[in-house]
OpenMM code with the backbone's topology and positions (N, CA, C; nanometers):
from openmm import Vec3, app, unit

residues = "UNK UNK UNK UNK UNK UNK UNK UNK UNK UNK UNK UNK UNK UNK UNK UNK UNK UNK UNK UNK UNK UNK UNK UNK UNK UNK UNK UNK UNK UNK UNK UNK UNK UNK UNK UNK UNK UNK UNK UNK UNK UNK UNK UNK UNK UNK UNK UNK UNK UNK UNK UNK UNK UNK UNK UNK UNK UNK UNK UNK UNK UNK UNK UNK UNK UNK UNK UNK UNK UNK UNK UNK UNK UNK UNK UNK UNK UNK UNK UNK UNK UNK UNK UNK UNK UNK UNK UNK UNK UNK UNK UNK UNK UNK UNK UNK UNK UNK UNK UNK UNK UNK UNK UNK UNK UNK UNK UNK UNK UNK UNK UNK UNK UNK UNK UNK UNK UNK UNK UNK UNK UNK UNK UNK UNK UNK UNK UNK UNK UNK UNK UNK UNK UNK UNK UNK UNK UNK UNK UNK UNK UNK UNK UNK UNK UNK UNK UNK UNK UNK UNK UNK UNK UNK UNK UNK UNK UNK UNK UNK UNK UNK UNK UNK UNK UNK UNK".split()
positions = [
    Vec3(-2.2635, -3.3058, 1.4467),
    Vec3(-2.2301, -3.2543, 1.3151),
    Vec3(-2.0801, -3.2751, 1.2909),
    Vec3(-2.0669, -3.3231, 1.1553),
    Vec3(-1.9178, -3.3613, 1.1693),
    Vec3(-1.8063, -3.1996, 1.1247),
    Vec3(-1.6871, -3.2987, 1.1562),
    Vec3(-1.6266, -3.0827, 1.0978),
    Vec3(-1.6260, -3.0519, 0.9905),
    Vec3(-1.6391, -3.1779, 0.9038),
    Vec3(-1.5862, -3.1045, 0.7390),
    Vec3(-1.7634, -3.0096, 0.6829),
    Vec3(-1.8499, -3.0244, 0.7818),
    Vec3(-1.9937, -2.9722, 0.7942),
    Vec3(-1.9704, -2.8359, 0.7957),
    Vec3(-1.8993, -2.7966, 0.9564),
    Vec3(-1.8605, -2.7304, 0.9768),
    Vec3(-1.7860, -2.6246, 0.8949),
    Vec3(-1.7081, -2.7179, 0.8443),
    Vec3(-1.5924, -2.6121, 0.7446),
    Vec3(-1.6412, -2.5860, 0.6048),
    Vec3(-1.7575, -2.6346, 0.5624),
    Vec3(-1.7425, -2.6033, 0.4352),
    Vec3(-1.8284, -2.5107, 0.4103),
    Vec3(-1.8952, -2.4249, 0.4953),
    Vec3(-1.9487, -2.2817, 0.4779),
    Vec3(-1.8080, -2.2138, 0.4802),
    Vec3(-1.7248, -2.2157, 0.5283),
    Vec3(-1.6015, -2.1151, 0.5199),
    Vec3(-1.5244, -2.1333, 0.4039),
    Vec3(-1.5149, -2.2585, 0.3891),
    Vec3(-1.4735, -2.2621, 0.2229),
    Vec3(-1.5437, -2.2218, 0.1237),
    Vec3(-1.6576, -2.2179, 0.1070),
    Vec3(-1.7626, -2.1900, 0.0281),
    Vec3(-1.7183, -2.0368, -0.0095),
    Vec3(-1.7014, -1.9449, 0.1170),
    Vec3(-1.7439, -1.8120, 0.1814),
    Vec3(-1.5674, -1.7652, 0.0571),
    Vec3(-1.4582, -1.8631, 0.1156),
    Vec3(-1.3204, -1.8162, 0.0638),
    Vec3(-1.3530, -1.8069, -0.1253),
    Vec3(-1.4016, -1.9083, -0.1764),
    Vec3(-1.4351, -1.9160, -0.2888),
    Vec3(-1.5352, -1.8474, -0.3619),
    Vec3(-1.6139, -1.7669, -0.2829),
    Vec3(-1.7159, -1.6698, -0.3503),
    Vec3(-1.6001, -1.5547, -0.3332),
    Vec3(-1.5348, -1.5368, -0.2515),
    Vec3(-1.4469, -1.3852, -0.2196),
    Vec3(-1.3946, -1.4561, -0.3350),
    Vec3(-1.3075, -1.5417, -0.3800),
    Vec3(-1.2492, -1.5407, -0.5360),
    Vec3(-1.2812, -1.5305, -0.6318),
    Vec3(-1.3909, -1.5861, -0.6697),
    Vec3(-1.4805, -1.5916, -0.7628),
    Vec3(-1.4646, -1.4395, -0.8622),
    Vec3(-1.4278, -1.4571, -0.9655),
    Vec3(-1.3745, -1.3350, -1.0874),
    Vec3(-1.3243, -1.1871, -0.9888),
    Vec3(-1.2729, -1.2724, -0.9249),
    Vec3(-1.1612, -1.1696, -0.8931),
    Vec3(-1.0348, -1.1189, -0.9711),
    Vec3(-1.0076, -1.0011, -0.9732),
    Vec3(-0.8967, -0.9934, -1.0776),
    Vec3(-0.7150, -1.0139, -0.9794),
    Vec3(-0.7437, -1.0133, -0.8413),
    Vec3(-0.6132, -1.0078, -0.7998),
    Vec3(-0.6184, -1.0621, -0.6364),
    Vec3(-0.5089, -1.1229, -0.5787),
    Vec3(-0.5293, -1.1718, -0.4459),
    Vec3(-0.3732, -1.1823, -0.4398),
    Vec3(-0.4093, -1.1196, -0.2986),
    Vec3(-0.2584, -1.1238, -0.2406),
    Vec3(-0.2608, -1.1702, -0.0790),
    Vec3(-0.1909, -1.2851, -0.0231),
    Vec3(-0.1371, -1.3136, 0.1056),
    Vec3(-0.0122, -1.2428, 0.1761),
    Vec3(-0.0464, -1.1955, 0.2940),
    Vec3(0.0341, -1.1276, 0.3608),
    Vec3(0.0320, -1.1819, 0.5289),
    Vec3(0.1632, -1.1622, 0.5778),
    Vec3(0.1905, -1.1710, 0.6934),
    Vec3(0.1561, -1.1142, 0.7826),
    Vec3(0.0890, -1.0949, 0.8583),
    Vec3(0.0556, -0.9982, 0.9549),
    Vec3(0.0845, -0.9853, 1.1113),
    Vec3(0.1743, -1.1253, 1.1737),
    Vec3(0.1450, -1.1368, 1.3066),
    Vec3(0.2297, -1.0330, 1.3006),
    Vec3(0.2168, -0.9944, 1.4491),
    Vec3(0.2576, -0.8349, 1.4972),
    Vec3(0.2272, -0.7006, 1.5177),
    Vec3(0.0906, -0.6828, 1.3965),
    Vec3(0.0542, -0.5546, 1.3395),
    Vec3(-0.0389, -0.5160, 1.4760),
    Vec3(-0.0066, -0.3990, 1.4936),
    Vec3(-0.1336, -0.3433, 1.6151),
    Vec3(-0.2756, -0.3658, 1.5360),
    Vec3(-0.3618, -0.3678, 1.6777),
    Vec3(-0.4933, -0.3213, 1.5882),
    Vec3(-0.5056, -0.1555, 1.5468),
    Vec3(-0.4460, -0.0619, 1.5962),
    Vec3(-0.4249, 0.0872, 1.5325),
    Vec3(-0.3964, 0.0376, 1.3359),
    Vec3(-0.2762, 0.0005, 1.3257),
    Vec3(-0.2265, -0.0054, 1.2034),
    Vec3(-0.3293, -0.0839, 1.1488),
    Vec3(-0.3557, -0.2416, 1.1819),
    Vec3(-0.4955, -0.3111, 1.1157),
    Vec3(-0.6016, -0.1960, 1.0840),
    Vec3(-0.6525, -0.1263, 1.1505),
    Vec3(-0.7964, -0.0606, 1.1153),
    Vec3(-0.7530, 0.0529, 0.9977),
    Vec3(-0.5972, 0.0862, 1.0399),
    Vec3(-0.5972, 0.2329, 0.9422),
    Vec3(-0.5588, 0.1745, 0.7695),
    Vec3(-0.5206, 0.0386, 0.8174),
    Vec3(-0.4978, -0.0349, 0.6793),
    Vec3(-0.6196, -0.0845, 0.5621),
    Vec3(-0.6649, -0.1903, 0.7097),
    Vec3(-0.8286, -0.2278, 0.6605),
    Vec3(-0.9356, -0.0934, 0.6103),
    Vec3(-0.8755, 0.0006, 0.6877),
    Vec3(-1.0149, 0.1478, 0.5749),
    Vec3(-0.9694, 0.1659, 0.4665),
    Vec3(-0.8144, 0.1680, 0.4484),
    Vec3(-0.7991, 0.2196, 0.2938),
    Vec3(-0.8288, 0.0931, 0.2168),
    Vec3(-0.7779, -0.0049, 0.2654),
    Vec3(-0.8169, -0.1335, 0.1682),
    Vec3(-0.9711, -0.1198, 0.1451),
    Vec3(-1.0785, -0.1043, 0.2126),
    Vec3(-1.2069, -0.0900, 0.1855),
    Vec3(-1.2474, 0.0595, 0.1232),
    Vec3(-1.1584, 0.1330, 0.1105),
    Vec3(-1.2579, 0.2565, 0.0628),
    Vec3(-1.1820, 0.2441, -0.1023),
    Vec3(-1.1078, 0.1165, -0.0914),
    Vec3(-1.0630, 0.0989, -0.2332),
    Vec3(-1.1095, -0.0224, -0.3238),
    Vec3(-1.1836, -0.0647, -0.2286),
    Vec3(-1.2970, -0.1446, -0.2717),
    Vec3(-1.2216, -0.3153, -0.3138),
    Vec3(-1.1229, -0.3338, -0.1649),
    Vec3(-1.0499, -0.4160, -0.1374),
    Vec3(-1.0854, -0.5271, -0.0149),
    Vec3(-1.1922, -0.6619, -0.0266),
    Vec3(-1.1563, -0.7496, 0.0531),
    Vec3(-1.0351, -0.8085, 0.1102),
    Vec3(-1.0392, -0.7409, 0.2823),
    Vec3(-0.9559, -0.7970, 0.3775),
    Vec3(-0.9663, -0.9185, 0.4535),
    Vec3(-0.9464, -1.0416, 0.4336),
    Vec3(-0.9937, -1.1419, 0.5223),
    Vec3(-0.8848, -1.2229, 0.5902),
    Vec3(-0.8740, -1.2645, 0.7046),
    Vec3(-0.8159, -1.3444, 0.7638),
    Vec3(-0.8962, -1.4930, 0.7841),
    Vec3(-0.7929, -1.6336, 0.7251),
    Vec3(-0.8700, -1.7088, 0.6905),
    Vec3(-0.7916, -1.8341, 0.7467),
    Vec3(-0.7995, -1.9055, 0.8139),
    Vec3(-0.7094, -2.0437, 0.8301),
    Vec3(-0.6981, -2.0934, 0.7016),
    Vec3(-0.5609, -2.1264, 0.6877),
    Vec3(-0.4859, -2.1237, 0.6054),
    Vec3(-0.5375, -2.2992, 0.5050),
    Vec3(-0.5775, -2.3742, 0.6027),
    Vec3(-0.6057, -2.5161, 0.5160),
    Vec3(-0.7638, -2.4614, 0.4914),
    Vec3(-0.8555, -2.3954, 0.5060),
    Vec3(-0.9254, -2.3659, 0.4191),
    Vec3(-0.9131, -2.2547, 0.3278),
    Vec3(-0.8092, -2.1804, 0.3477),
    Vec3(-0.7862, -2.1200, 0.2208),
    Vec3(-0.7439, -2.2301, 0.1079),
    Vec3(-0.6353, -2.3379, 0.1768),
    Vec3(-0.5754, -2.4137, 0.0879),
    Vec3(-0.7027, -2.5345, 0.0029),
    Vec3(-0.8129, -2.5065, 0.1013),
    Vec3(-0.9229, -2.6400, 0.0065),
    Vec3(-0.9958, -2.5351, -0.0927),
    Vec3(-1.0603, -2.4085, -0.0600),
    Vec3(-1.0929, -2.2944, -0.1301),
    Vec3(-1.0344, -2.2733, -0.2656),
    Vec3(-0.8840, -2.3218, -0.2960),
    Vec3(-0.8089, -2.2464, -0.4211),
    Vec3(-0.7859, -2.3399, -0.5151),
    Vec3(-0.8456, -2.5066, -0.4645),
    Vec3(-0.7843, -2.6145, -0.5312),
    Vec3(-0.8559, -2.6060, -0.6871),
    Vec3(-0.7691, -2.6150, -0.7812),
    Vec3(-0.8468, -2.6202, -0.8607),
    Vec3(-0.8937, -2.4827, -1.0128),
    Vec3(-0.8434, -2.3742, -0.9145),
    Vec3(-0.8523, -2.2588, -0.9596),
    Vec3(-0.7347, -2.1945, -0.9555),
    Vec3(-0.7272, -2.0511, -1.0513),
    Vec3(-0.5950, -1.9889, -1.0920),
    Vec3(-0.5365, -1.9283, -1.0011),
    Vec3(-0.6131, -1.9528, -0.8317),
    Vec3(-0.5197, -1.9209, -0.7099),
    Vec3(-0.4605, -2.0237, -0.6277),
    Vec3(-0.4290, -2.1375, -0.6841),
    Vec3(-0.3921, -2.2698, -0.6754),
    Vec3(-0.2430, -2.2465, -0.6413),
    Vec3(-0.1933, -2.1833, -0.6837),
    Vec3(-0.0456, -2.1633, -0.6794),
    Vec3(-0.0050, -2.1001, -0.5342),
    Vec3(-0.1060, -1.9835, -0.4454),
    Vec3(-0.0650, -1.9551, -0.3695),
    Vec3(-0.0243, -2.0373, -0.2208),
    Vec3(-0.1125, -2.1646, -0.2561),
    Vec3(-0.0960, -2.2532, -0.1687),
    Vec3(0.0576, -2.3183, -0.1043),
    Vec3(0.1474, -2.2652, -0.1594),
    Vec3(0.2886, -2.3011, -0.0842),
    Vec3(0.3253, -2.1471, 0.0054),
    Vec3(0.2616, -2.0724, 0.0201),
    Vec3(0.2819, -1.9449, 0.0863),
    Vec3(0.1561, -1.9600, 0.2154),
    Vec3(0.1188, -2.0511, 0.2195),
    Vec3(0.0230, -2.0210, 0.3182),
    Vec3(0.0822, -2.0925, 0.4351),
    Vec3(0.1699, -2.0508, 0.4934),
    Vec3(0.2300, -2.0828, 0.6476),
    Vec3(0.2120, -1.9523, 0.6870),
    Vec3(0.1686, -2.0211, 0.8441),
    Vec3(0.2049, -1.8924, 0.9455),
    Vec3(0.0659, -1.8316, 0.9461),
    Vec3(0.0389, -1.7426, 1.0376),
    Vec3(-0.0677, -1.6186, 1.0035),
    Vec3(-0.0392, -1.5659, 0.9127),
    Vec3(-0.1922, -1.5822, 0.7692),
    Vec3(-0.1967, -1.5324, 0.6655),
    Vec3(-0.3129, -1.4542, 0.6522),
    Vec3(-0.3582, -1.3195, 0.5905),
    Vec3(-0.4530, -1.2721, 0.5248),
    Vec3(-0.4617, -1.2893, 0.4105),
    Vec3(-0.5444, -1.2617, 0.3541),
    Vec3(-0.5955, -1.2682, 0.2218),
    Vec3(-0.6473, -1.1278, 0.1680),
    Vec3(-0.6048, -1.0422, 0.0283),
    Vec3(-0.6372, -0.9158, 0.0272),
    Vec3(-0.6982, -0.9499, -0.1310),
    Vec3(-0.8229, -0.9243, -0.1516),
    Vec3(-0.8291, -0.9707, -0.2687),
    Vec3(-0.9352, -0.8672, -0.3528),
    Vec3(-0.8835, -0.8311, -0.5028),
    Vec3(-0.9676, -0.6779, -0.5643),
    Vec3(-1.0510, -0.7577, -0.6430),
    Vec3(-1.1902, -0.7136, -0.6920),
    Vec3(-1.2716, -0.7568, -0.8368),
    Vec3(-1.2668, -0.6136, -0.9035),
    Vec3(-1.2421, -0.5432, -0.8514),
    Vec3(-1.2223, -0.4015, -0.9543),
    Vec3(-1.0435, -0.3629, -1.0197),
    Vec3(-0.9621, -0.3552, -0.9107),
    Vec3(-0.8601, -0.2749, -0.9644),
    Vec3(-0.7297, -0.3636, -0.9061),
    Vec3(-0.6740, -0.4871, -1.0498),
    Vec3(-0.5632, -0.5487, -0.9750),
    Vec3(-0.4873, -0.5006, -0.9159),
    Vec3(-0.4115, -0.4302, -0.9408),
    Vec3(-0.3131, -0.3863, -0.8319),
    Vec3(-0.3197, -0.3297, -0.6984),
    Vec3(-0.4699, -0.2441, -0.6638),
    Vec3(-0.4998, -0.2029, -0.5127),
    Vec3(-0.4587, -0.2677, -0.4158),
    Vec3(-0.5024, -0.4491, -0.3674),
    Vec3(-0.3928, -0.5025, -0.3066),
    Vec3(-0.2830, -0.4770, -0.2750),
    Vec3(-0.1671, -0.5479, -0.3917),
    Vec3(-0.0457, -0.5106, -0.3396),
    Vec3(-0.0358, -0.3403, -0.3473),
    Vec3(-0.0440, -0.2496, -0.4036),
    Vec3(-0.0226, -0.1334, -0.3624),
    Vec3(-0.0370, -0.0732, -0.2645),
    Vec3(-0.1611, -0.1328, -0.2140),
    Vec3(-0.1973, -0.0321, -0.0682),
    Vec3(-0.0918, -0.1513, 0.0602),
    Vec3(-0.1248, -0.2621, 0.0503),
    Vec3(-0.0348, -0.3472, 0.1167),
    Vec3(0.1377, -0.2987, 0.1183),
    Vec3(0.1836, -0.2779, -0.0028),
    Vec3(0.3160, -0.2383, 0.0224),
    Vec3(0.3294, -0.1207, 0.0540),
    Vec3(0.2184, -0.0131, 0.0583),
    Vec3(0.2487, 0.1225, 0.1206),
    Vec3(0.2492, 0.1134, 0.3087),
    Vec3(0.1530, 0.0394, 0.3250),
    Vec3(0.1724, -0.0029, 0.4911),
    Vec3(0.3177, -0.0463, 0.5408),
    Vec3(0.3594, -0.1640, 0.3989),
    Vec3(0.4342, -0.2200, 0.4807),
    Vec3(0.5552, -0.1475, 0.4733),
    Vec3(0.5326, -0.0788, 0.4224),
    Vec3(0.6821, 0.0692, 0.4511),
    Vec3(0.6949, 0.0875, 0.6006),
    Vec3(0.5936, 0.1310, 0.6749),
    Vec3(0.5817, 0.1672, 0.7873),
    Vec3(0.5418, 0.1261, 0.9136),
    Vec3(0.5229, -0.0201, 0.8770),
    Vec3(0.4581, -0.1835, 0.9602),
    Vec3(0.6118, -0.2922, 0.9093),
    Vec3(0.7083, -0.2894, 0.9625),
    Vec3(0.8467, -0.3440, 0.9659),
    Vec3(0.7610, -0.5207, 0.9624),
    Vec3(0.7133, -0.5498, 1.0440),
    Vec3(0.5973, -0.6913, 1.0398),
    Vec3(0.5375, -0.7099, 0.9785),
    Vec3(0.4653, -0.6542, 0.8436),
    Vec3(0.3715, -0.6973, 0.7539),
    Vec3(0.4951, -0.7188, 0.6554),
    Vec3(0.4219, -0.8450, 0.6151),
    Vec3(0.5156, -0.9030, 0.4761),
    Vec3(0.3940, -0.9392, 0.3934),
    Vec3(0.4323, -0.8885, 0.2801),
    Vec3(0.3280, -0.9827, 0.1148),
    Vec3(0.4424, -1.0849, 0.1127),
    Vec3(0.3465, -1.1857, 0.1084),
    Vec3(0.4124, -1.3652, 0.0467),
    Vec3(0.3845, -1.3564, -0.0639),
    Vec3(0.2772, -1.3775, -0.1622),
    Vec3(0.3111, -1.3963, -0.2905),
    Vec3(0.1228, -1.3122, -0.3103),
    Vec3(0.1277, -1.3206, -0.4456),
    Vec3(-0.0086, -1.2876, -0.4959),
    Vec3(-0.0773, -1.3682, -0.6536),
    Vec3(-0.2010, -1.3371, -0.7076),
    Vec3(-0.2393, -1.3605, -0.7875),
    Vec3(-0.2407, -1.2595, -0.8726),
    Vec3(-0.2594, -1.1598, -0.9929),
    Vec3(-0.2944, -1.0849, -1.0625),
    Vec3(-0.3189, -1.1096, -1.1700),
    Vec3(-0.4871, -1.1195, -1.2269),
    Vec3(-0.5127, -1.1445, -1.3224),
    Vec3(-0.4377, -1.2981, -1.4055),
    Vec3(-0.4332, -1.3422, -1.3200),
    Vec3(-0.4054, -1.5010, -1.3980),
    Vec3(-0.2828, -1.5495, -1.3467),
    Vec3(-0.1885, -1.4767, -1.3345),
    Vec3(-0.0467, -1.4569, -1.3285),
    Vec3(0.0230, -1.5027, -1.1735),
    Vec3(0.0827, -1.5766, -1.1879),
    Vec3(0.0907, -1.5826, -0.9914),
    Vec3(0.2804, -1.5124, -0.9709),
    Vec3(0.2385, -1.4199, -0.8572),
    Vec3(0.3994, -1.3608, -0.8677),
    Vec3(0.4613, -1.3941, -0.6940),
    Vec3(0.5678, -1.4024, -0.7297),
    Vec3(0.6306, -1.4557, -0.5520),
    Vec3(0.6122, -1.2679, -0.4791),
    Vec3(0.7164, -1.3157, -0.3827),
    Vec3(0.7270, -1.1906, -0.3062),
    Vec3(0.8256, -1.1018, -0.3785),
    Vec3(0.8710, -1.0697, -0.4676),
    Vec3(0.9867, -1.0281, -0.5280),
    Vec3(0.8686, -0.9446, -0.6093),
    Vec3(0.7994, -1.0056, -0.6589),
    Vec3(0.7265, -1.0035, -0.8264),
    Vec3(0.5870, -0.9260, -0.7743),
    Vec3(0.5459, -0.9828, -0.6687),
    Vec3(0.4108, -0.8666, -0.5537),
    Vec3(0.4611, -0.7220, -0.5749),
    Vec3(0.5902, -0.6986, -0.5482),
    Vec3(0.6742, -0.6145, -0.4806),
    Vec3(0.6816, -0.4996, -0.6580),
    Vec3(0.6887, -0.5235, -0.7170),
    Vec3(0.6872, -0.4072, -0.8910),
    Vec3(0.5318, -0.4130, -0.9055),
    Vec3(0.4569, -0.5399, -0.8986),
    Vec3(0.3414, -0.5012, -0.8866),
    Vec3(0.2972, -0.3950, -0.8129),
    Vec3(0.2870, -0.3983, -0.6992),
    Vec3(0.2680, -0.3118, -0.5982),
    Vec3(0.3021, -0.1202, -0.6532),
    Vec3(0.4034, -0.1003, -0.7220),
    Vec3(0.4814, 0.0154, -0.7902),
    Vec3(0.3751, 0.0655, -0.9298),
    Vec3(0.3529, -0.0254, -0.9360),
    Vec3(0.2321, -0.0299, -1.0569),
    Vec3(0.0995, 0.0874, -1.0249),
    Vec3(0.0847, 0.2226, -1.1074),
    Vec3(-0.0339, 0.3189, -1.0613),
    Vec3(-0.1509, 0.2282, -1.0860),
    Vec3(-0.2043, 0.2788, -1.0341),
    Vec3(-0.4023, 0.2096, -1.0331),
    Vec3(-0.4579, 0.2590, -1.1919),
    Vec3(-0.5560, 0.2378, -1.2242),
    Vec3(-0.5573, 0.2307, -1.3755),
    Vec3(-0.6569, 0.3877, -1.3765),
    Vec3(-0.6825, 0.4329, -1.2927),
    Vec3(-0.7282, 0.5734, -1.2995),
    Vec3(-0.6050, 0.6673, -1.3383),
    Vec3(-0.5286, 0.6837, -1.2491),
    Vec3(-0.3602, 0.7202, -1.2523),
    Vec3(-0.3262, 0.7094, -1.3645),
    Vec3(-0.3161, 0.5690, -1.4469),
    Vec3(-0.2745, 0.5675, -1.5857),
    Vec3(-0.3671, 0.6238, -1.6759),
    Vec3(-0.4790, 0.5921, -1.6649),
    Vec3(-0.5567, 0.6895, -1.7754),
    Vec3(-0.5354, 0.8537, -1.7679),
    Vec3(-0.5554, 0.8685, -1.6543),
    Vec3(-0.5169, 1.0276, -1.6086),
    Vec3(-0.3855, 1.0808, -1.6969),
    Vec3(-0.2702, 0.9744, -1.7038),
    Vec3(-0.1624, 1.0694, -1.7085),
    Vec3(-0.1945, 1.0082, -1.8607),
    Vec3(-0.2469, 0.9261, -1.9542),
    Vec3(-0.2398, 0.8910, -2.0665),
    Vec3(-0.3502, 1.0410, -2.1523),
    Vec3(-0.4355, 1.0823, -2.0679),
    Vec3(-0.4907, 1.1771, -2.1343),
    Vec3(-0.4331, 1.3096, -2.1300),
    Vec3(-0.3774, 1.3039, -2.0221),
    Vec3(-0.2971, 1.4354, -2.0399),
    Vec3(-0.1722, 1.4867, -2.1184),
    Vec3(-0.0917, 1.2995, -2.1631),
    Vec3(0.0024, 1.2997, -2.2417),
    Vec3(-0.0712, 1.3831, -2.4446),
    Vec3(-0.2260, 1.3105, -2.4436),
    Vec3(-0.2761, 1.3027, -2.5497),
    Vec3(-0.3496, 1.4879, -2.5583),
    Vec3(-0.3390, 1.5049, -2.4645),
    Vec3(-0.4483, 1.6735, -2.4273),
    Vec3(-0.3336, 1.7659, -2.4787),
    Vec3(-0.2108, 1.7332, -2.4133),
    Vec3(-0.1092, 1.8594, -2.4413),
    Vec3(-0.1038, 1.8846, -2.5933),
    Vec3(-0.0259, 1.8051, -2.6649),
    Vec3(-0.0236, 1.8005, -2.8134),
    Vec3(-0.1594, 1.8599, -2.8667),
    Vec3(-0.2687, 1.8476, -2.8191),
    Vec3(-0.3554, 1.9259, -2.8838),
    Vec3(-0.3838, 2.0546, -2.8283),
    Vec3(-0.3162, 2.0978, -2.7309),
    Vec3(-0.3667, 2.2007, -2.6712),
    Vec3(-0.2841, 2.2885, -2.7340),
    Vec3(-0.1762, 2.2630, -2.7201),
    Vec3(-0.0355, 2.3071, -2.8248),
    Vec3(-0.1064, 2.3486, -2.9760),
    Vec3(-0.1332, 2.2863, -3.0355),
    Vec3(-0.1564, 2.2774, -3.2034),
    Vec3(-0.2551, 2.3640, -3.1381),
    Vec3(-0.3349, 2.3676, -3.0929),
    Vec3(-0.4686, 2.4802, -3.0813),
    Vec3(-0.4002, 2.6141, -3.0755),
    Vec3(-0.3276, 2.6151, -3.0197),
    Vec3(-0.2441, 2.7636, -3.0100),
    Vec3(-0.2264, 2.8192, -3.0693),
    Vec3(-0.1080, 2.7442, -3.1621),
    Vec3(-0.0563, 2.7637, -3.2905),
    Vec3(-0.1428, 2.8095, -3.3725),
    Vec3(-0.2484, 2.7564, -3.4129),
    Vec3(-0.3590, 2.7519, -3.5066),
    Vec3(-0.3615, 2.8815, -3.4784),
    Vec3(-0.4181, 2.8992, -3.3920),
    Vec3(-0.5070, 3.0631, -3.3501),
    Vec3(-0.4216, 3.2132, -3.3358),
    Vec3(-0.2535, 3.1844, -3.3255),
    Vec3(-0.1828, 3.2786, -3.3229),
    Vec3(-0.1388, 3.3245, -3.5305),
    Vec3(-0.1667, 3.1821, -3.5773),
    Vec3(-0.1348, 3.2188, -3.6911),
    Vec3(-0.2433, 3.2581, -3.7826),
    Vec3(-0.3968, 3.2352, -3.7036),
    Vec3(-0.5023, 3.2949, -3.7513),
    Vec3(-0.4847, 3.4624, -3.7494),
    Vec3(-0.4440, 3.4406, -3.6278),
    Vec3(-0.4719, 3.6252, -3.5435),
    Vec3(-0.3380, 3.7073, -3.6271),
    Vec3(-0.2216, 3.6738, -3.6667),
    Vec3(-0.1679, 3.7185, -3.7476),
    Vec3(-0.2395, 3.7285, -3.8575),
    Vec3(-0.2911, 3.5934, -3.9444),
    Vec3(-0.3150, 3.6541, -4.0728),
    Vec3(-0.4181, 3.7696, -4.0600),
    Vec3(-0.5012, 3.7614, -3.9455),
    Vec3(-0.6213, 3.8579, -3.9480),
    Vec3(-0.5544, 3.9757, -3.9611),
    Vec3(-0.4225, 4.0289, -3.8739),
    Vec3(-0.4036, 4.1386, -3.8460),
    Vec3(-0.3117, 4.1906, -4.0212),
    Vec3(-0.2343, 4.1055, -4.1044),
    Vec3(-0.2348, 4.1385, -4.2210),
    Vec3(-0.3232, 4.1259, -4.3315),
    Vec3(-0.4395, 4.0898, -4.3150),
    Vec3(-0.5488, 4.1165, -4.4142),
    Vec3(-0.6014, 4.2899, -4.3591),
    Vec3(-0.5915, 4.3008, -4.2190),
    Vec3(-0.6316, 4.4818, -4.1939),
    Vec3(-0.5552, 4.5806, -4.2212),
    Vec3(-0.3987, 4.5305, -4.2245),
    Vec3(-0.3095, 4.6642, -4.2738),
    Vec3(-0.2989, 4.6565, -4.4666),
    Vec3(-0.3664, 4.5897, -4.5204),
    Vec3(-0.3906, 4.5545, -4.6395),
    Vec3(-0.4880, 4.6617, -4.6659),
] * unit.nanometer
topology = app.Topology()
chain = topology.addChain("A")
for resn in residues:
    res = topology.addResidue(resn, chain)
    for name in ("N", "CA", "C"):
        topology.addAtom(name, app.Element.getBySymbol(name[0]), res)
């Protein structure tokens, strides 16, 4: 069997993990214990984040062609691949919260939603709340103002009530 036989179930495999994905990010990893790998890899999965480690020239035949085409000058060295179909930013977010505390994990660059950002540009991504977070604080911006006016309303009800009784 020849190798490119061989290899092109793994390419196949890299390109379904892309496939309408909204975000992908490569990161550095040699160094990381397996302690830190597993405590990383659970949050990445309970956030509903593919972790894969992938040789890097089939990542590079995997992206040809598609809007993760660009990451292909970052793929030296031991690379992972962290890639969301639900929530772009989970990647780099949970990635740059590790790498606070993993001096050896580096993000090289990423994809988000169309957009390809270096390591600089991963890095505000990453700062970016998850879109629960933003709705959260967008309803609560929109809840107060009415909770407020509800008040009002009802203190100036309960007054007029109380001068229609001394009437």
């Amino acid at each position: 069997m020849a190798k490119v036989e061989l290899k092109q179930p793994v390419v196949n495999e890299i390109k379904e993990l892309l496939t309408d994905a909204q975000s992908a990010v490569l990161v550095s990893y040699r160094g990381i214990t397996v302690e830190q790998d597993t405590a990383m890899r659970k949050e990445l999965r309970e956030a509903d984040v593919e972790y894969k480690v992938y040789k890097n020239t089939m990542i590079r035949f995997a992206i040809q062609g598609t809007e993760f085409e660009a990451l292909a000058d970052d793929l030296k060295g031991p690379t992972a691949i962290a890639v969301s179909k639900t929530d772009a930013t989970a990647p780099a977010r949970i990635l740059a919260k590790h790498a606070k505390n993993i001096e050896v994990l580096e993000m090289k660059s990423g994809v988000v939603e169309g957009t390809f950002y270096d390591k600089d540009g991963i890095q505000v991504i990453a700062s970016i709340p998850s879109r629960d977070e933003l709705l959260a604080k967008f309803l609560g911006s929109i809840q107060s103002p009415i909770t407020n006016f509800a008040r009002v309303i009802k203190q100036i009800a309960e007054k007029d009530g109380e001068g229609a009784a001394a009437e």
